[in-house]
C-alpha positions in Angstrom: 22.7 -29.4 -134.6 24.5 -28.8 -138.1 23.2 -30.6 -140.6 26.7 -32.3 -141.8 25.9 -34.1 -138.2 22.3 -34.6 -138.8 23.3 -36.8 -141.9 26.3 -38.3 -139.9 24.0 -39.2 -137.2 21.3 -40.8 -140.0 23.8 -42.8 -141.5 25.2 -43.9 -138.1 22.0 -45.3 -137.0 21.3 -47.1 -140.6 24.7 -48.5 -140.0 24.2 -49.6 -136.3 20.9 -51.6 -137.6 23.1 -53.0 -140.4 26.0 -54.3 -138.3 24.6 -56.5 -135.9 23.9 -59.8 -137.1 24.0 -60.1 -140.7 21.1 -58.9 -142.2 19.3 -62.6 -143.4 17.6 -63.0 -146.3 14.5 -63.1 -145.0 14.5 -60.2 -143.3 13.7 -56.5 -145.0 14.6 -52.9 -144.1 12.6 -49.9 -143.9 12.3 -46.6 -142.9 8.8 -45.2 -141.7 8.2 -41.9 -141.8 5.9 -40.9 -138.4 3.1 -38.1 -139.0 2.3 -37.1 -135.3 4.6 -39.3 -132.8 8.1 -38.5 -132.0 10.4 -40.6 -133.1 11.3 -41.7 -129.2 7.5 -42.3 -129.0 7.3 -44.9 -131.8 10.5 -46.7 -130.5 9.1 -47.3 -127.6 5.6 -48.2 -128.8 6.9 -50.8 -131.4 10.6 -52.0 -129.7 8.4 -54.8 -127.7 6.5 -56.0 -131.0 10.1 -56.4 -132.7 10.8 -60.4 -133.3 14.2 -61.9 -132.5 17.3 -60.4 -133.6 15.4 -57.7 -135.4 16.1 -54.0 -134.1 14.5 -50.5 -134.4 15.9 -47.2 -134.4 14.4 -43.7 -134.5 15.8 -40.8 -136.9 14.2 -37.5 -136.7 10.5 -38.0 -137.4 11.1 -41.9 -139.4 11.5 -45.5 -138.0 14.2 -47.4 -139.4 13.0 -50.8 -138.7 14.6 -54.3 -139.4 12.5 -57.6 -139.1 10.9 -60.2 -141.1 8.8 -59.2 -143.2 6.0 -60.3 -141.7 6.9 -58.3 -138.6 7.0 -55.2 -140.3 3.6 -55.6 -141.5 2.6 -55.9 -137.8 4.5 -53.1 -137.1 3.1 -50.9 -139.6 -0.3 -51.8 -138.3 0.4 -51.0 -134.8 1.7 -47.1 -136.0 -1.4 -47.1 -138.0 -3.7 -47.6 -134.9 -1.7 -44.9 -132.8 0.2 -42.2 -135.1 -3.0 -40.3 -135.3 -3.9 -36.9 -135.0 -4.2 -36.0 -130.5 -7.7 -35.5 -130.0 -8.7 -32.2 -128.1 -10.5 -33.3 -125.2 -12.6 -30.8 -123.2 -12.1 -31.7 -119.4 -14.9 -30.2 -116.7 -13.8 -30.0 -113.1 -16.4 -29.5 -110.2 -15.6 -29.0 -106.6 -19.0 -30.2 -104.8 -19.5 -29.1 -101.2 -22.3 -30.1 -99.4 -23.1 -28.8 -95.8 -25.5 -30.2 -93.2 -26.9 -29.8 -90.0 -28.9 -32.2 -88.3 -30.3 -31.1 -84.4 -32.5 -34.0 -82.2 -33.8 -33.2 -79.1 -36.2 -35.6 -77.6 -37.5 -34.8 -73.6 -39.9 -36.8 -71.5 -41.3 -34.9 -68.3 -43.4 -36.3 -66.1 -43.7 -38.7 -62.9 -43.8 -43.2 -63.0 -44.4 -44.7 -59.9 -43.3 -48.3 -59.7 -43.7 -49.3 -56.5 -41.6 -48.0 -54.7 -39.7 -47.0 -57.3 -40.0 -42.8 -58.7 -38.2 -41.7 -61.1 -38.7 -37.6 -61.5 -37.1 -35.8 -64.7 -36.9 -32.0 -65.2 -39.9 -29.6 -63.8 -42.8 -32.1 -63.5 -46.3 -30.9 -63.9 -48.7 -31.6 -61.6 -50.6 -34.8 -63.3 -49.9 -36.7 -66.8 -47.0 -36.9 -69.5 -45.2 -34.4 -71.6 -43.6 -35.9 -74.3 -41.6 -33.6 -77.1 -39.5 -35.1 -79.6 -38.1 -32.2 -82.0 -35.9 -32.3 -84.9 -34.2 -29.6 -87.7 -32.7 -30.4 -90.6 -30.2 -27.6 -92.7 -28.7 -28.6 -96.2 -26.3 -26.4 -98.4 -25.5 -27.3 -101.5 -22.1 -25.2 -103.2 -20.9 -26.5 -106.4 -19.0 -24.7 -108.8 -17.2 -26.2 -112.1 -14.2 -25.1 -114.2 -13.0 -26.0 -117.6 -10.0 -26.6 -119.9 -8.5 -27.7 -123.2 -6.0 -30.6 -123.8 -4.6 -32.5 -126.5 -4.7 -36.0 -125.8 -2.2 -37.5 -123.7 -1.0 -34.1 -122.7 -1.4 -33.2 -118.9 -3.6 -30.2 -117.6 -2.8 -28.2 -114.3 -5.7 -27.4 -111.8 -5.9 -26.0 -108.5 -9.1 -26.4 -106.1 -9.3 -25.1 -102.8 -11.2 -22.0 -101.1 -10.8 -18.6 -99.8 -10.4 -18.1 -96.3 -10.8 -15.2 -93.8 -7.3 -13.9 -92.0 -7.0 -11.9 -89.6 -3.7 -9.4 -90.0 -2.1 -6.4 -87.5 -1.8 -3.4 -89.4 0.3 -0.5 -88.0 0.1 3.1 -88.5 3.1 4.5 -88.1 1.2 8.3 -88.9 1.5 10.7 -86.3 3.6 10.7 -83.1 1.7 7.8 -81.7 1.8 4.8 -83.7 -1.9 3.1 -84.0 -2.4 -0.8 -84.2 -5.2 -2.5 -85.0 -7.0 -5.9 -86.6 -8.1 -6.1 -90.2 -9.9 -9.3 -91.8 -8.6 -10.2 -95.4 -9.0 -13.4 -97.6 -6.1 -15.4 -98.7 -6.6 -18.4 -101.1 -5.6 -21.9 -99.6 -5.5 -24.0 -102.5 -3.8 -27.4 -103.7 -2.9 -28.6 -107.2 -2.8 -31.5 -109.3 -2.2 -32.7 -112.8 -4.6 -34.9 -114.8 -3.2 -36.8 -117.9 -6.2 -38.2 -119.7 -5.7 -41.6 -121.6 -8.6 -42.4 -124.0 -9.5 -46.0 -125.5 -13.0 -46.1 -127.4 -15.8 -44.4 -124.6 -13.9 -45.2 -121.7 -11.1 -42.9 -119.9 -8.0 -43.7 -117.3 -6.8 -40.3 -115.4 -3.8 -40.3 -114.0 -4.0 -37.8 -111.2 -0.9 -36.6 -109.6 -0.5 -33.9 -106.7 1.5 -30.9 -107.2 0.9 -28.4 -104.4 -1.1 -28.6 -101.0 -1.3 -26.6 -97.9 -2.8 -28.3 -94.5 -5.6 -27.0 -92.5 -4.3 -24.9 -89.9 -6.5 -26.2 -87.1 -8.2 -23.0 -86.6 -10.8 -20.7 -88.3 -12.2 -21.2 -91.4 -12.8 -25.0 -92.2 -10.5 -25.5 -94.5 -10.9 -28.2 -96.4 -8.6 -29.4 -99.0 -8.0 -32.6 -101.4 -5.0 -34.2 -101.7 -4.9 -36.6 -104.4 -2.6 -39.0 -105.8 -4.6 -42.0 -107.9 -5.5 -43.8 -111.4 -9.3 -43.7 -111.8 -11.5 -44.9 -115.0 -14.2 -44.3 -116.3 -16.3 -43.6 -119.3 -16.5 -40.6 -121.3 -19.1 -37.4 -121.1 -19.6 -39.0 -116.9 -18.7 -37.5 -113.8 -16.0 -39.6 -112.2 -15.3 -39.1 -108.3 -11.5 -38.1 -107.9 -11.0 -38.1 -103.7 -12.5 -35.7 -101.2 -12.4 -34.8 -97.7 -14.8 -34.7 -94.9 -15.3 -32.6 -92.1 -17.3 -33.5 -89.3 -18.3 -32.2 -85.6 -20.3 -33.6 -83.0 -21.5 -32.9 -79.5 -23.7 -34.9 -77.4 -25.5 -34.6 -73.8 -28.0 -37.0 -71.9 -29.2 -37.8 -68.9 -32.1 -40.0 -67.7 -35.0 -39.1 -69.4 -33.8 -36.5 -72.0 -31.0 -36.8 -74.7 -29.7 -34.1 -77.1 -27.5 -34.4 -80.3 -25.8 -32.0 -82.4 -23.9 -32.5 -85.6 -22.6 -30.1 -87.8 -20.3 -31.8 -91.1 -18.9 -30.7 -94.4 -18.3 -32.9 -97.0 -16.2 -32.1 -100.3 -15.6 -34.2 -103.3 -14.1 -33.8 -106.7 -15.5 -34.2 -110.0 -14.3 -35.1 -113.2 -15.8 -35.3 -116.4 -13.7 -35.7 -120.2 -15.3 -35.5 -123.3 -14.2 -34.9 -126.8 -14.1 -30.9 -127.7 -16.3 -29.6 -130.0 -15.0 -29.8 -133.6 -15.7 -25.7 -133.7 -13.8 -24.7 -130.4 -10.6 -23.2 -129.8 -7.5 -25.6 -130.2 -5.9 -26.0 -126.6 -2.6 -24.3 -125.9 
């Protein structure tokens, strides 16, 4: 912009805060200058504080405010609370997977006579009870955790997902006979989100907001992916839970006297944790 309109757009908005109602005697103008908000930042941090016919108007990096004088001192000490220096938060992201497998069998052979009642399950020895109750139990634990820089109130970008095996036809055209056949690569499924931290004292809002996902395609693989789209709190330096997903499978078979269950599930969770960045690291991007 030229700077012959810079001052003609300076004076314009001095004169639109002088031309509404006649400026009272009680009432005082001023122009702040702003050390790290915008000027459309401060307007719309202090506009709701402004009493009655007082008005507010942002010029470059100043505040051209008109109130009582009173007001303004309120004013001033609202800009002083937030036109501060962004702090440079560190935020940790952990993708926790945690696999099980439970398998219960549990088999009674033998022969009851009641009466003249018999009941006869699977291959009966020739006197007594067998009784076997078995049970296995498999646990994997997969957790993994990525960092990044932000300045306060700023949003960060991260993706989360896996990499999955595909299966691709590959042609060689070589030769007077053309040969086909299967190869097995791994293509990233991943979805994306943005997480705006908001800081008061030692607790934190996020505001999480999706960006990108890609279903599960219903075969191969297990994939497994978050899709998030929340405000979650908590306090600062502790892991908050952000959404997950779980994957589960089942299968079960009985008869009279013997029963067997099998269930194989996945669960996956996201992990959150902000604190303040060292005062030595590198400043964020």
């Amino acid at each position: 912009m030229p700077h012959g309109w810079k001052i003609l757009f300076g004076v314009t908005a001095l004169a639109a805060l002088l031309s509404g109602p006649c400026l009272a005697q009680e009432e005082t103008l001023e122009v702040i200058p702003l050390k790290h908000l915008t000027a459309g930042q401060a307007v719309s941090l202090v506009k709701p504080f402004v009493d009655g016919p007082g008005a507010v108007q942002g010029y470059n990096n100043r505040l051209i405010v008109r109130t009582t004088p009173e007001n303004l001192a309120h004013i001033k000490e609202i800009l002083a609370k937030f036109d501060v220096a962004p702090r440079s938060l560190l935020i940790t992201v952990k993708q926790d997977v945690v696999a099980g497998g439970a398998r219960d069998e549990a088999e009674i052979k033998g022969e009851v006579r009641s009466g003249d009642i018999r009941a006869r399950a699977g291959k009966t020895p020739t006197d007594g009870v067998e009784v076997r109750i078995t049970r296995s139990d498999t646990r994997l634990d997969d957790k993994n955790a990525r960092q990044v820089k932000v300045l306060e109130g700023n949003p960060a970008l991260i993706q989360i997902g896996q990499s999955i095996p595909v299966v691709e036809r590959i042609v060689d055209p070589a030769g007077p006979d053309p040969k086909a056949y299967n190869t097995v690569i791994y293509k990233d499924v991943t979805t994306g989100f943005s997480v705006l931290p908001r800081v008061n004292g030692d607790s934190v809002t996020l505001e999480i907001s999706p960006q990108r996902a890609e279903p599960d395609q219903r075969d191969g693989g297990a994939i497994n992916i978050q899709r998030i789209h929340t405000t979650v709190s908590g306090k600062l330096g502790e892991w908050i839970d952000i959404g997950g997903a779980v994957r589960a499978q089942s299968s079960a078979d009985s008869d009279i006297l013997s029963s067997i269950r099998d269930l194989r599930n996945e669960q996956r969770r996201v992990l959150i944790k902000v604190e303040e960045a060292p005062a030595n690291s590198p400043a964020p991007p």
